[in-house]
Backbone bond lengths (Angstrom), bond angles and torsions (degrees), N, CA, C in turn:
res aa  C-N    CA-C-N  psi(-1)  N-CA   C-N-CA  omega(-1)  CA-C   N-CA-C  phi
1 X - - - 1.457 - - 1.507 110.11 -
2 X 1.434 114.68 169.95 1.505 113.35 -174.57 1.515 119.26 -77.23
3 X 1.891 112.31 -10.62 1.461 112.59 175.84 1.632 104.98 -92.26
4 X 1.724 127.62 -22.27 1.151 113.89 171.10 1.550 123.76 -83.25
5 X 1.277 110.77 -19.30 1.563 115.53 160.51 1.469 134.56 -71.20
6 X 1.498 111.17 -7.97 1.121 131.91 142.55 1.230 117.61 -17.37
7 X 1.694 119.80 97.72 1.800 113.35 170.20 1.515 124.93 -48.97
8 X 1.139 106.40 -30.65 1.897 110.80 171.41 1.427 115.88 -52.06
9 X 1.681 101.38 -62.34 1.470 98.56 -168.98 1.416 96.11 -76.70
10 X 1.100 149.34 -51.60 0.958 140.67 -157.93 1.661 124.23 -74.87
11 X 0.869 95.06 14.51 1.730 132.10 -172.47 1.943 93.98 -98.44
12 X 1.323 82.89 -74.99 1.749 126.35 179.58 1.854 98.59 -32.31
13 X 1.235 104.20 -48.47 1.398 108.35 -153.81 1.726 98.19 -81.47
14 X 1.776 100.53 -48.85 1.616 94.11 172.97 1.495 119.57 -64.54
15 X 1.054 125.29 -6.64 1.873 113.00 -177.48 1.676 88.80 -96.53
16 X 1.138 136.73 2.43 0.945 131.77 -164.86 1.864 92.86 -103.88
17 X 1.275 103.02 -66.15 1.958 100.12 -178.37 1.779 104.79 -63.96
18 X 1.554 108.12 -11.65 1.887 104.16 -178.49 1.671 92.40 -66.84
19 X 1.282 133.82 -29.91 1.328 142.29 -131.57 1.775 82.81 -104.46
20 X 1.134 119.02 -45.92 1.832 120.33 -164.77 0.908 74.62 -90.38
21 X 1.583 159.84 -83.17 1.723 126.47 -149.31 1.289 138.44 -48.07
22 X 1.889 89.67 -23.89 1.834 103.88 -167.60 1.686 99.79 -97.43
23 X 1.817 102.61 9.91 1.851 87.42 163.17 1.461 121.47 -88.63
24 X 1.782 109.93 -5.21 1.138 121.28 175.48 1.669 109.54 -67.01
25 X 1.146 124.75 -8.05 1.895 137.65 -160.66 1.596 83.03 -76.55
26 X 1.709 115.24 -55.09 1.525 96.50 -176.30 1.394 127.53 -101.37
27 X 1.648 108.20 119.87 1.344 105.32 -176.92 0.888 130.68 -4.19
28 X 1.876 121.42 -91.36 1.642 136.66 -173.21 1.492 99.80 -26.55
29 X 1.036 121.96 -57.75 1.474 130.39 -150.75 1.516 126.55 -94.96
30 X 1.627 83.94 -5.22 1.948 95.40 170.18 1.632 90.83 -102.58
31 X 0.986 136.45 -47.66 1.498 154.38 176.38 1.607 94.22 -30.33
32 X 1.785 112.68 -55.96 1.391 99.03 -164.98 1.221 103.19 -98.43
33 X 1.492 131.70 -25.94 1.607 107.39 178.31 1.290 116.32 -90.01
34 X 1.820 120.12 24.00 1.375 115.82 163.23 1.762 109.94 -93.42
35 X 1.715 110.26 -22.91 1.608 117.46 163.69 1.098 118.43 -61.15
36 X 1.683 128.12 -29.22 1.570 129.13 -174.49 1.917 100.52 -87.72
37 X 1.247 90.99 -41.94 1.427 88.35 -166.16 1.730 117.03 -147.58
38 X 1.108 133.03 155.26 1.157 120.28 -167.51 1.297 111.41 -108.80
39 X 1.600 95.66 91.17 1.645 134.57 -146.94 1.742 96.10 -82.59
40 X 0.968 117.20 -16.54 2.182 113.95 176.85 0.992 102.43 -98.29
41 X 1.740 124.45 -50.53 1.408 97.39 167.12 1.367 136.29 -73.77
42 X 1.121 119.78 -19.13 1.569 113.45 159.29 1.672 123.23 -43.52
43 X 1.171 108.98 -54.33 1.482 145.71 -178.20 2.071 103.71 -47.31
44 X 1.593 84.14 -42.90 1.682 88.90 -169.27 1.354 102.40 -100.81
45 X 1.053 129.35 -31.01 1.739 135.86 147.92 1.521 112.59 -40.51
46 X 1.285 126.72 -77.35 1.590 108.04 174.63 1.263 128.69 -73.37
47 X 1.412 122.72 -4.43 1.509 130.34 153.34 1.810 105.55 -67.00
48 X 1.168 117.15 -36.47 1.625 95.33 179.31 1.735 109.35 -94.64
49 X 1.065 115.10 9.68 1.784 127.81 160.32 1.409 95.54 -80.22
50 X 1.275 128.83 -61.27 1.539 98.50 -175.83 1.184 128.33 -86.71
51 X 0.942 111.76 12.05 1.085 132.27 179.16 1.604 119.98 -71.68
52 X 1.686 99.12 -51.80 1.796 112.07 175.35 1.853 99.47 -78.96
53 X 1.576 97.99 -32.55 1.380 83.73 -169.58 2.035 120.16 -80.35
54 X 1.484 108.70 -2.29 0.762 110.26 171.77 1.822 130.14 -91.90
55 X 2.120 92.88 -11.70 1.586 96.42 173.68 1.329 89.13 -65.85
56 X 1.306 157.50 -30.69 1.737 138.17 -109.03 2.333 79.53 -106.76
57 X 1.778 86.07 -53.18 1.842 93.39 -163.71 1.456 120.96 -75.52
58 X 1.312 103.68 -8.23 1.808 106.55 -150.95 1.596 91.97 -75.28
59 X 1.568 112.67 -71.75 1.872 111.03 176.56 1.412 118.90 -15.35
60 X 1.723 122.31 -46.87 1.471 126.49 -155.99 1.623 94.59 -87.59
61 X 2.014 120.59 -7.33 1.210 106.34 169.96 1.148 140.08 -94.37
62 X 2.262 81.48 -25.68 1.438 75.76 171.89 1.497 126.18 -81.49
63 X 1.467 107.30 16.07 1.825 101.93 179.99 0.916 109.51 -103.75
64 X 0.999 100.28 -2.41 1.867 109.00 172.44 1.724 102.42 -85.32
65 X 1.098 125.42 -36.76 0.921 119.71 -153.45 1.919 109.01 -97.54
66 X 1.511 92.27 -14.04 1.749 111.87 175.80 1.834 100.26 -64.91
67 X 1.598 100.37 -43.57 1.375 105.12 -163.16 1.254 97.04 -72.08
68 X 1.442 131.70 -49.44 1.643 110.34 -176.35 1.394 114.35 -62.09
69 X 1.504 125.62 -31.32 1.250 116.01 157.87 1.212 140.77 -16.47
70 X 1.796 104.43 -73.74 1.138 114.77 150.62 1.223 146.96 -49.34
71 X 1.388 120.04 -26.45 1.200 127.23 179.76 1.451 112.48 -76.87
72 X 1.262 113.82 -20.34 1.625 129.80 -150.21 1.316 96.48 -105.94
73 X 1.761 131.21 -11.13 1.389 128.34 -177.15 1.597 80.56 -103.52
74 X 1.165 122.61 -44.87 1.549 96.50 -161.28 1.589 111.54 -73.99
75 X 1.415 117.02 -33.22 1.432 109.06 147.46 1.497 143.82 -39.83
76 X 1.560 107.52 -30.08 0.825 122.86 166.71 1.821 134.76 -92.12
77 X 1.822 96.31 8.29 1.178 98.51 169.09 1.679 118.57 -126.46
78 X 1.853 104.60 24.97 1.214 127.81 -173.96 1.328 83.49 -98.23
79 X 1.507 121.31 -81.87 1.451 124.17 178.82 1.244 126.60 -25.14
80 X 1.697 109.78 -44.98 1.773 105.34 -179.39 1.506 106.40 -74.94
81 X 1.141 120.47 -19.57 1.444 119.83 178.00 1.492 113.70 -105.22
82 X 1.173 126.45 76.27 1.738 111.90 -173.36 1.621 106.34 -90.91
83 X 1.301 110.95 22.47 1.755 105.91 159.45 1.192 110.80 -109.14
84 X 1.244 131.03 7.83 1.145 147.58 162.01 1.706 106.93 -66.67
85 X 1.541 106.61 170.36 1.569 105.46 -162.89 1.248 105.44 -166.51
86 X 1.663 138.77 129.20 1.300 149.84 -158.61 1.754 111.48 -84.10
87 X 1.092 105.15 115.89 1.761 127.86 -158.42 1.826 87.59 -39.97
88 X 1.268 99.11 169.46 1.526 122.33 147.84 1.225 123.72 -112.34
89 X 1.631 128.98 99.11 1.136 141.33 177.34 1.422 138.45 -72.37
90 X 1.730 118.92 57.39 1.620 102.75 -179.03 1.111 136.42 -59.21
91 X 1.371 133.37 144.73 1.000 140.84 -162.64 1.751 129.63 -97.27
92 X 1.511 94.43 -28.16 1.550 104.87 163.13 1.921 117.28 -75.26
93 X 0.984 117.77 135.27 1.345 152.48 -158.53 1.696 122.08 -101.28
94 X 1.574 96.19 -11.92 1.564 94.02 166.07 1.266 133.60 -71.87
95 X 1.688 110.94 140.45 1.425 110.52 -165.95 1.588 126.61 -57.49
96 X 1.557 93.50 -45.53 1.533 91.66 169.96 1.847 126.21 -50.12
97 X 1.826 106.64 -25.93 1.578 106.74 -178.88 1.854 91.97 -91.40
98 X 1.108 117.86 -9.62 1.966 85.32 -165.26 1.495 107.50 -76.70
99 X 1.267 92.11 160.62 1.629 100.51 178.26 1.846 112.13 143.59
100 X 0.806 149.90 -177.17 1.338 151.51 -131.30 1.854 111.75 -156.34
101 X 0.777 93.73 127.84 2.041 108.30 178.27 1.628 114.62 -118.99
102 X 1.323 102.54 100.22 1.597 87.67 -178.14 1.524 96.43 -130.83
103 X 1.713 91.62 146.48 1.933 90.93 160.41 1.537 103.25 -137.21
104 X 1.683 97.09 157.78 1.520 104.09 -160.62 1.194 138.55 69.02
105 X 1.207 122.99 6.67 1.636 144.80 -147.52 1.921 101.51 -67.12
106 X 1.111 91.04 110.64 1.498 89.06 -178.71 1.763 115.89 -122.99
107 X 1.244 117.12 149.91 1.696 123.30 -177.21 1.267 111.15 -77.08
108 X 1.717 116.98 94.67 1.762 125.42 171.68 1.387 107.73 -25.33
109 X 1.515 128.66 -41.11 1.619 117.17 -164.50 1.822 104.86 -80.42
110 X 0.673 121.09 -10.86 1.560 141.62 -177.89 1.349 120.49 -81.23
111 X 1.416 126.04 92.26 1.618 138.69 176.86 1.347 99.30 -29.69
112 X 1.905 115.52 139.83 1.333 109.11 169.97 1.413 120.94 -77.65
113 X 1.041 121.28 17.00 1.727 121.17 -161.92 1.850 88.95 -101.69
114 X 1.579 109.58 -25.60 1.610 106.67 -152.91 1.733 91.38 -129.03
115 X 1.430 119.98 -4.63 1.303 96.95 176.62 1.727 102.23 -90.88
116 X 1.846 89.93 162.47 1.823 100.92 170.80 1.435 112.94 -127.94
117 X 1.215 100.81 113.61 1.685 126.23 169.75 1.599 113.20 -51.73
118 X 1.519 115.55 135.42 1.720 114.26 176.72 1.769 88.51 -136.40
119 X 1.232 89.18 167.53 1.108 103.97 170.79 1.847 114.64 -120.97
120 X 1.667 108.07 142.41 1.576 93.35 176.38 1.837 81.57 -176.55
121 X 1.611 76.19 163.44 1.346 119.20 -152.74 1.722 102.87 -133.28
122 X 1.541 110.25 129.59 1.523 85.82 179.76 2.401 74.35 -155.47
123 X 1.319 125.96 130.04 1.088 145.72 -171.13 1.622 110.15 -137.48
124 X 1.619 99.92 116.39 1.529 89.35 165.13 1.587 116.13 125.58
125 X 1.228 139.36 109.46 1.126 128.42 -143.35 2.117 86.98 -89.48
126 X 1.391 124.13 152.46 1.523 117.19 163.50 1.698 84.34 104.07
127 X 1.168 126.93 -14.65 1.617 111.19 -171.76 1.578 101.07 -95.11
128 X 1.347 119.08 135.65 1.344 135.54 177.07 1.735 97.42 -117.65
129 X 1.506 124.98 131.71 1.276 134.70 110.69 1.451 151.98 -26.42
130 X 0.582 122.01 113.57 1.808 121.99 -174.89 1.469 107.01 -101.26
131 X 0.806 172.98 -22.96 1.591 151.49 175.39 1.004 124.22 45.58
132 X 1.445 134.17 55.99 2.210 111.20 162.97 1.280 115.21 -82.71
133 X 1.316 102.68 -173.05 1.826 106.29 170.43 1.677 92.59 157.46
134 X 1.765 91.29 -179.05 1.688 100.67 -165.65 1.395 88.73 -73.89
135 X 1.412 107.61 -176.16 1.344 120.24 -179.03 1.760 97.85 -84.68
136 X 1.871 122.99 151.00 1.348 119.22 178.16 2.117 110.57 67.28
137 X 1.828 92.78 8.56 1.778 78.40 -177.31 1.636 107.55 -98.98
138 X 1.358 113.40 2.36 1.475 111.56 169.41 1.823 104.99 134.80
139 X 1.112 112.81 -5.64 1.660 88.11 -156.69 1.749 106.19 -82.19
140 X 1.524 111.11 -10.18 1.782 93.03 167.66 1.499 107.18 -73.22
141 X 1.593 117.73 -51.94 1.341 111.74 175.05 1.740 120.21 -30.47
142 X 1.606 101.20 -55.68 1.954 89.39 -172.76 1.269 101.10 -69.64
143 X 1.061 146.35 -68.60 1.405 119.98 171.48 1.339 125.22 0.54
144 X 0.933 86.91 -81.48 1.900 112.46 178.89 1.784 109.07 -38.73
145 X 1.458 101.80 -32.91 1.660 108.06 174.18 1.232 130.55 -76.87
146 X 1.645 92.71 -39.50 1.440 111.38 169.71 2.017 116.63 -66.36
147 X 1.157 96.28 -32.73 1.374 105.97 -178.31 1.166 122.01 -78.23
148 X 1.387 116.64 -25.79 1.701 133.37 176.15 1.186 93.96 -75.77
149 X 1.121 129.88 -74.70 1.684 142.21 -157.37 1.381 105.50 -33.10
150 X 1.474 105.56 -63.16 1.485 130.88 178.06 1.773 116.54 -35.68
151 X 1.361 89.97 -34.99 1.405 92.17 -167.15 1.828 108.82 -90.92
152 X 1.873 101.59 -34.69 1.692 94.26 164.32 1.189 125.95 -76.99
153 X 1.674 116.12 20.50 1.446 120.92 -173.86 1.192 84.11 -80.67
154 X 1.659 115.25 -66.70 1.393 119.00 -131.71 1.627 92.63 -102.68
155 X 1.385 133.89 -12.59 1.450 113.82 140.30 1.698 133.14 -62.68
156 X 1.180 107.84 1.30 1.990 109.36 158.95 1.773 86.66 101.33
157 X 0.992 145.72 10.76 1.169 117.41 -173.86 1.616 91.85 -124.75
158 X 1.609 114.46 166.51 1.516 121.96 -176.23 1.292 120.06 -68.60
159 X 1.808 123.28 170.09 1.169 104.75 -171.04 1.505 94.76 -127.11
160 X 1.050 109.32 -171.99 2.174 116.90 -165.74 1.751 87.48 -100.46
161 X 1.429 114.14 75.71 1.649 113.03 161.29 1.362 106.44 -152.06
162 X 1.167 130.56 -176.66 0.912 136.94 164.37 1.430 111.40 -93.45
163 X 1.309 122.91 -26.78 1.875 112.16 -171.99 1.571 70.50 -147.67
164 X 1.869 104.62 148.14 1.630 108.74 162.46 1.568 107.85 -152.92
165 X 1.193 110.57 123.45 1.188 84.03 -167.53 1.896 94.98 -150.03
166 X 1.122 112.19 125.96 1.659 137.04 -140.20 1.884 98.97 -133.23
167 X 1.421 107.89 131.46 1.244 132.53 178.65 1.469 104.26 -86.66
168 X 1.329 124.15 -162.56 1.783 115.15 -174.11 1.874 75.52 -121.34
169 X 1.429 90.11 133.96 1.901 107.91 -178.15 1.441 105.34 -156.73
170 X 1.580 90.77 135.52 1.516 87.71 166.56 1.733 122.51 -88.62
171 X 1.357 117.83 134.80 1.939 97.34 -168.20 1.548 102.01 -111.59
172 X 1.156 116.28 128.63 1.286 145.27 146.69 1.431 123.84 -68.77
173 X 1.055 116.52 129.69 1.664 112.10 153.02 1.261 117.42 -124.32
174 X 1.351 112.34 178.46 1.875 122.01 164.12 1.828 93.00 -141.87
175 X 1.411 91.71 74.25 1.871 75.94 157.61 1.487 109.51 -134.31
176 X 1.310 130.07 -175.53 1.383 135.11 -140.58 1.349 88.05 -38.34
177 X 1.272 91.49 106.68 1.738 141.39 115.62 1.082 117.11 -33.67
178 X 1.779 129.79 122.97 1.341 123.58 145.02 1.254 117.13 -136.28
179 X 1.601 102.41 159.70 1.500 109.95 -177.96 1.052 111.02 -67.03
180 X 1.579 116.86 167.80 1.914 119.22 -178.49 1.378 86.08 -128.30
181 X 1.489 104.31 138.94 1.778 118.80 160.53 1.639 100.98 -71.98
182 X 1.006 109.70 -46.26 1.537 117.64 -148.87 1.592 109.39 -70.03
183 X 1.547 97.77 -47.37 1.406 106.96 -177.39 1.925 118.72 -89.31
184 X 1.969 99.62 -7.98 1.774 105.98 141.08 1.926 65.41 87.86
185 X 1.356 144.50 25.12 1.236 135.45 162.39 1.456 125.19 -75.69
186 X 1.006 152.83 96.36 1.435 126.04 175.95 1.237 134.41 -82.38
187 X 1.442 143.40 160.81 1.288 128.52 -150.75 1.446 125.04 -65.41
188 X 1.574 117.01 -21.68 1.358 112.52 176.92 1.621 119.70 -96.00
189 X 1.907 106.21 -4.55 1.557 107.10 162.82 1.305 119.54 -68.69
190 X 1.367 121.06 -16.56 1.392 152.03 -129.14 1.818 85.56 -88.15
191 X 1.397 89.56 -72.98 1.527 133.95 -176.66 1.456 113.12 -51.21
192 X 1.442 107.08 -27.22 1.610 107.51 -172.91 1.710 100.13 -104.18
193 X 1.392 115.52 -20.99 1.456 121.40 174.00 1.990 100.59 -59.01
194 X 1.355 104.20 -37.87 1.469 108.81 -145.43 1.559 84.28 -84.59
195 X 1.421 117.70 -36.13 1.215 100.23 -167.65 1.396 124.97 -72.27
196 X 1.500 95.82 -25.56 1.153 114.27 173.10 1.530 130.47 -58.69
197 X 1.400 105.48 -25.38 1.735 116.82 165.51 1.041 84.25 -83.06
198 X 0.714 174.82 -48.48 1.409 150.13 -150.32 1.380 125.26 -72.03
199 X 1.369 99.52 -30.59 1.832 127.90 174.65 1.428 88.30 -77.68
200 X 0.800 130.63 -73.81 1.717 127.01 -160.82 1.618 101.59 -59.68
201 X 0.908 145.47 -52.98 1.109 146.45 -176.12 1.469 122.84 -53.57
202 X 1.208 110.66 -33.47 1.380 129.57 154.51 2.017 121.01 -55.94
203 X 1.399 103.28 -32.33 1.423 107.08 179.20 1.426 114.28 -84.73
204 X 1.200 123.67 5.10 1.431 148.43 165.98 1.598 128.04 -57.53
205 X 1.522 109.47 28.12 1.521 122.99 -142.24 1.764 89.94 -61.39
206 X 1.254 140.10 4.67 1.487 102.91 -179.19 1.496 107.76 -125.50
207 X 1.783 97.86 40.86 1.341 117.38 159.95 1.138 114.13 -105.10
208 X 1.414 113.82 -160.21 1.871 120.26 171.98 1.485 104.00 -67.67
209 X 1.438 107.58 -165.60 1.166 116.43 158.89 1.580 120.12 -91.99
210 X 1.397 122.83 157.65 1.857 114.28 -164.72 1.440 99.15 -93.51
211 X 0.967 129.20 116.39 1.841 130.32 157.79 1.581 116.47 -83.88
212 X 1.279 117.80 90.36 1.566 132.44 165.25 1.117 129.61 -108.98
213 X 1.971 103.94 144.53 1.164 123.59 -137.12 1.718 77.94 -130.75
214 X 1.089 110.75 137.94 1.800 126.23 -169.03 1.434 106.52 -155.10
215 X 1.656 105.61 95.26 1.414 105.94 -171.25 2.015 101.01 -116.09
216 X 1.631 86.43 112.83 1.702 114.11 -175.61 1.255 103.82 72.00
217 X 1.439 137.07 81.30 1.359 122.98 171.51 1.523 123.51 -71.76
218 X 1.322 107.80 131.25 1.441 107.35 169.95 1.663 101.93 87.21
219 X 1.127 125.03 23.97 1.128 117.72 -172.69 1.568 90.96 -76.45
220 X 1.116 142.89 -44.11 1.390 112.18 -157.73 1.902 119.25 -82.76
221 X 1.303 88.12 48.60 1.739 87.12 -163.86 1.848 84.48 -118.86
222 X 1.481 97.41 -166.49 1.495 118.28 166.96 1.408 99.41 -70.87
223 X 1.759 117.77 -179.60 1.219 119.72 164.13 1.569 112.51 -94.03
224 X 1.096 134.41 -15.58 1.218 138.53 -172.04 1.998 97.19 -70.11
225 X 1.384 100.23 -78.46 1.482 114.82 -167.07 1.826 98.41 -70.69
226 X 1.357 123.75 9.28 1.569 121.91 166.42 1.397 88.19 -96.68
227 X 0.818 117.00 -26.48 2.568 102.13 176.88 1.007 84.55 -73.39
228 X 1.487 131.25 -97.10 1.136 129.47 -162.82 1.589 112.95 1.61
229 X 1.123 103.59 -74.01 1.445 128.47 -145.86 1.389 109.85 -77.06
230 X 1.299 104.11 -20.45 1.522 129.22 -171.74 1.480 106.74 -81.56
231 X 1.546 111.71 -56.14 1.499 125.99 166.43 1.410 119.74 -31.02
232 X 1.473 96.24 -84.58 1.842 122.45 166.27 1.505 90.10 -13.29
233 X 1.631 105.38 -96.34 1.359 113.75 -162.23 1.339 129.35 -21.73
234 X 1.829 109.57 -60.56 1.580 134.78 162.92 1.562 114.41 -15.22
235 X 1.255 80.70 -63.51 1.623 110.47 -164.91 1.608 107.92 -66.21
236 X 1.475 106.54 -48.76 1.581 116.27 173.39 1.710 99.15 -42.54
237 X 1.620 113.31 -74.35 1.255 109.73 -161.37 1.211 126.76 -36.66
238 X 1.697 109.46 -33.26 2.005 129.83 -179.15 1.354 102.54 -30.07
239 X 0.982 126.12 -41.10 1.655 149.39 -143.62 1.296 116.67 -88.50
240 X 1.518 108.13 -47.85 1.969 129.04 175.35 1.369 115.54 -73.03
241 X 1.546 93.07 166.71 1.338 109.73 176.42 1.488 99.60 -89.29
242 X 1.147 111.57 99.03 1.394 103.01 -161.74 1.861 109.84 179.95
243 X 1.643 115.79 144.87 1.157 97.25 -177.77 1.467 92.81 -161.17
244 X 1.881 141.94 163.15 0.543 157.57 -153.34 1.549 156.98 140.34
245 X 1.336 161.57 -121.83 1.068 169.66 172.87 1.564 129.62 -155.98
246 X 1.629 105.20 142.06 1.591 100.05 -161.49 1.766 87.92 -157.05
247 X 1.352 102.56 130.29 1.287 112.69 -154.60 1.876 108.09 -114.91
248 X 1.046 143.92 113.09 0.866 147.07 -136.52 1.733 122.23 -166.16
249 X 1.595 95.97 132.60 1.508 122.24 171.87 1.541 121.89 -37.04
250 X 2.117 79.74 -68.65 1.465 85.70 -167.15 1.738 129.75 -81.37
251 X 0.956 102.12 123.45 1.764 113.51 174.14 1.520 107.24 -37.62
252 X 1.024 107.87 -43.14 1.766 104.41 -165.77 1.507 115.23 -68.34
253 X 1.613 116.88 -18.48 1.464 119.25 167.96 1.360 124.84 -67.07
254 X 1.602 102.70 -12.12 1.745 102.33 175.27 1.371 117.35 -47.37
255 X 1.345 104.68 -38.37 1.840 120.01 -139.15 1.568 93.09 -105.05
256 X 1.750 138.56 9.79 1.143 122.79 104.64 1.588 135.18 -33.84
257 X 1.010 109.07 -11.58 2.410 98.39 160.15 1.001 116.25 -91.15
258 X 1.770 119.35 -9.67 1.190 98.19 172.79 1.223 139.15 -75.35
259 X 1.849 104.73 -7.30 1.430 124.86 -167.93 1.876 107.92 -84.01
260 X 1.795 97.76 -29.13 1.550 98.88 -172.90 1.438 96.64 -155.40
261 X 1.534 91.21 159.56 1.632 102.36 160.20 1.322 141.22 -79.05
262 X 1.531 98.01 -2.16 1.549 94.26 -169.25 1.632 97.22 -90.04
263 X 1.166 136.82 -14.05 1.881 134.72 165.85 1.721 98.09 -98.04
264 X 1.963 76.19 129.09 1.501 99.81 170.02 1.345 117.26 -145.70
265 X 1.598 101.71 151.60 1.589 115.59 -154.94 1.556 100.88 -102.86
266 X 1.493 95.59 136.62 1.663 108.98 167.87 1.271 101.00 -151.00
267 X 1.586 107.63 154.54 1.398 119.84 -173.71 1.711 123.78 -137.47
268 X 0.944 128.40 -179.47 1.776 137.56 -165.39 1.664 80.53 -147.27
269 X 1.672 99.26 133.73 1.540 93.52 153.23 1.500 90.33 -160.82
270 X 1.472 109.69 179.10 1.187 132.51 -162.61 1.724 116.34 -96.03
271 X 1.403 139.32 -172.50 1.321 136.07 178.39 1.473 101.15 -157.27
272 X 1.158 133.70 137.78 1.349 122.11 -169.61 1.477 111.65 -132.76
273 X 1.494 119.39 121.04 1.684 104.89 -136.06 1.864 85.25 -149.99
274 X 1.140 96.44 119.64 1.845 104.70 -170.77 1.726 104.42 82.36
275 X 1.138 120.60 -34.07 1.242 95.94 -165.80 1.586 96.75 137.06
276 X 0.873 123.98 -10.08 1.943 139.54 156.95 1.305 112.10 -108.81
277 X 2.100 100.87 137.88 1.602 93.17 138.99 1.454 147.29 -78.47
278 X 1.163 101.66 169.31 1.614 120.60 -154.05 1.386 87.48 -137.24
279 X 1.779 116.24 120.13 1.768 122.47 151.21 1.185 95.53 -87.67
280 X 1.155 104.87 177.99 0.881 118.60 -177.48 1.937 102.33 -157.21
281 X 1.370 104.38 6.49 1.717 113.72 -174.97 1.251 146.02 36.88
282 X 1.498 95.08 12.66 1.632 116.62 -169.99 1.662 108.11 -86.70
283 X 1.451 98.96 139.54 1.225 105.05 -172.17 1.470 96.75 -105.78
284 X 1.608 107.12 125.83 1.093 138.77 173.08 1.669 136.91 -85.57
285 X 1.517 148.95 132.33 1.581 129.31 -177.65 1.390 76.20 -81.56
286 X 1.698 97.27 172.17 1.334 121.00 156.44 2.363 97.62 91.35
287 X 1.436 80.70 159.64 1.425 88.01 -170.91 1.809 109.30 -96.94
288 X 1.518 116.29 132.97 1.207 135.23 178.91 1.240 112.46 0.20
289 X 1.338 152.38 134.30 1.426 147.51 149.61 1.616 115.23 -79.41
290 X 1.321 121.15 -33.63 1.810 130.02 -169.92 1.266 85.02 -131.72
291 X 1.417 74.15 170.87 1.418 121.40 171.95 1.438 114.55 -159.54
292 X 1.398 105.38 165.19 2.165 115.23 -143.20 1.929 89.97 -147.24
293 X 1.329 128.84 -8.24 1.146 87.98 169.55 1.484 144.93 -77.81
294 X 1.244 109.19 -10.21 1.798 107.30 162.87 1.477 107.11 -89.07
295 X 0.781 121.69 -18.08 2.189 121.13 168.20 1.960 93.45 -52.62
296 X 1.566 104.96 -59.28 1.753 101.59 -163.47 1.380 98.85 -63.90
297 X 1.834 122.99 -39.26 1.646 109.92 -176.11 1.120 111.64 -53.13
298 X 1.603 125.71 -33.98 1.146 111.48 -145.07 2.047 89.36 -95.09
299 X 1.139 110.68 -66.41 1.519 99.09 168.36 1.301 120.16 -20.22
300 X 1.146 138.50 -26.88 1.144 134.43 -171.20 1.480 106.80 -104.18
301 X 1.443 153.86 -10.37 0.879 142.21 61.34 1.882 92.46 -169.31
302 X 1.749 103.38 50.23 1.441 96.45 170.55 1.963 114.61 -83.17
303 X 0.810 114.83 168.48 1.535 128.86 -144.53 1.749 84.18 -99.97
304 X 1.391 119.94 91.51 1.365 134.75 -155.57 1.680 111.26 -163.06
305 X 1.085 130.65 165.14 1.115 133.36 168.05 1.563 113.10 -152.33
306 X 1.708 103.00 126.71 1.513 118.13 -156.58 1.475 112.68 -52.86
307 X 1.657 98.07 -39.60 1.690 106.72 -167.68 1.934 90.62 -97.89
308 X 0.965 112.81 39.12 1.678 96.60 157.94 1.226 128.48 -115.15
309 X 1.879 101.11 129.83 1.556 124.07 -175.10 1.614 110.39 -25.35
């Protein structure tokens, strides 16, 4: 019944027969209630009753007991954050409305003294993002913010913004990628498998719309056949039910907006002040002006020169 399946009592009942077996521990007294009664087998008789009766209940507890788990971390990561704030969830599903509104949007793993909040807005199924910036100026992190957030939306708990407010999407990513020994993969097959769900997942029309997050595509290739490949792809997405961000090296993918409106450029860049850089993590429109990777070789003290052609 539903009061003897009860985890308490039935809890209750075994510390109770643990208690009549362990009077057998002292002689005199196992000696005499094995003369009155045949006190082990009793003992081993209702130990193998709960035994069957506990394969039948235990599964339905522990999922019961996963879910308060869960519920109790995401509660517990509303409370540790009380500048945090409970998403806005629409419910209509059309492509032209999906897409995401955030302000202040900040990365949960990130101390509040040292994290930096942006704000962004991205509406509309066919619209792609572009992302450049120096190297270390933020753009795996926002990703990474956008992608976290997303996920304590639609697990019920609040997100690190001030306003959030999220369409019904399915989210994808492609970020670190790694190669497998085992499975004989290497890191940029890795990358083209992933992207590739990502394409298929999109042809899925009597789902949501796909929200993907693509941080450096194609990096593990050459630079020649990473445009290429980079283009193609871009261009593929124009097409889907589908909308998102794609974070990237190469400069030459900017000058895809000039062809359309649905790709748009934003950037992270650096400030260099004494003689160091300085982020500053602000997310910027418009496509990258610098770049810092021979500034970091050379700071670091490879045998390079910052201003060379």
């Amino acid at each position: 019944t539903a009061c003897t399946s009860m985890p308490s009592r039935q809890l209750h009942a075994i510390r109770l027969l643990g208690a009549a077996i362990g009077l057998r521990m002292n002689p005199v007294m196992g000696l005499v209630l094995n003369l009155i009664l045949p006190w082990d087998y009793l003992c081993a008789l209702l130990l193998q009753r709960f035994r069957s009766r506990l394969r039948e209940v235990l599964p339905a507890w522990l999922e019961v007991l996963q879910k308060v788990e869960a519920l109790s971390s995401l509660a517990a990561f509303a409370w540790l954050n009380p500048d945090s704030v409970y998403p806005e969830l629409e419910t209509r599903d059309a492509p032209q409305s999906a897409g995401l509104v955030a302000r202040q949007l900040g990365h949960p793993l990130i101390h509040a003294q040292e994290r930096v909040n942006n704000d962004f807005e991205l509406r509309g199924a066919g619209k792609v993002v572009i992302i450049t910036g120096s190297n270390m100026a933020g753009k795996s992190t926002f990703l990474k913010t956008i992608g976290c957030n997303m996920v304590l939306a639609r697990a019920g708990t609040t997100v690190l913004a001030s306003s959030f407010r999220l369409s019904p999407l399915r989210l994808h990513s492609c970020i670190k990628i790694s190669d497998s020994i085992s499975d004989g993969f290497s890191y940029f097959y890795a990358e083209v498998r992933r992207l590739k769900s990502i394409l298929d997942a999109m042809e899925r029309r009597d789902e949501a719309p796909v929200f993907f997050l693509i941080d450096e595509i194609f990096r593990g290739t050459n630079n020649r056949e990473r445009l290429i490949g980079s283009r193609a792809y871009l261009r593929a997405l124009l097409d889907k039910r589908a909308l998102g961000l794609v974070s990237t090296h190469d400069l030459e993918l900017v000058h895809l907006a000039d062809d359309t409106d649905s790709i748009l450029n934003y950037h992270f860049r650096e400030h260099v002040r004494d003689g160091r850089m300085v982020f500053d993590y602000t997310l910027r429109p418009g496509p990258c002006p610098t770049t810092n990777a021979l500034k970091i070789m050379q700071l670091e003290g490879l045998p390079v020169q910052a201003d060379a052609e």
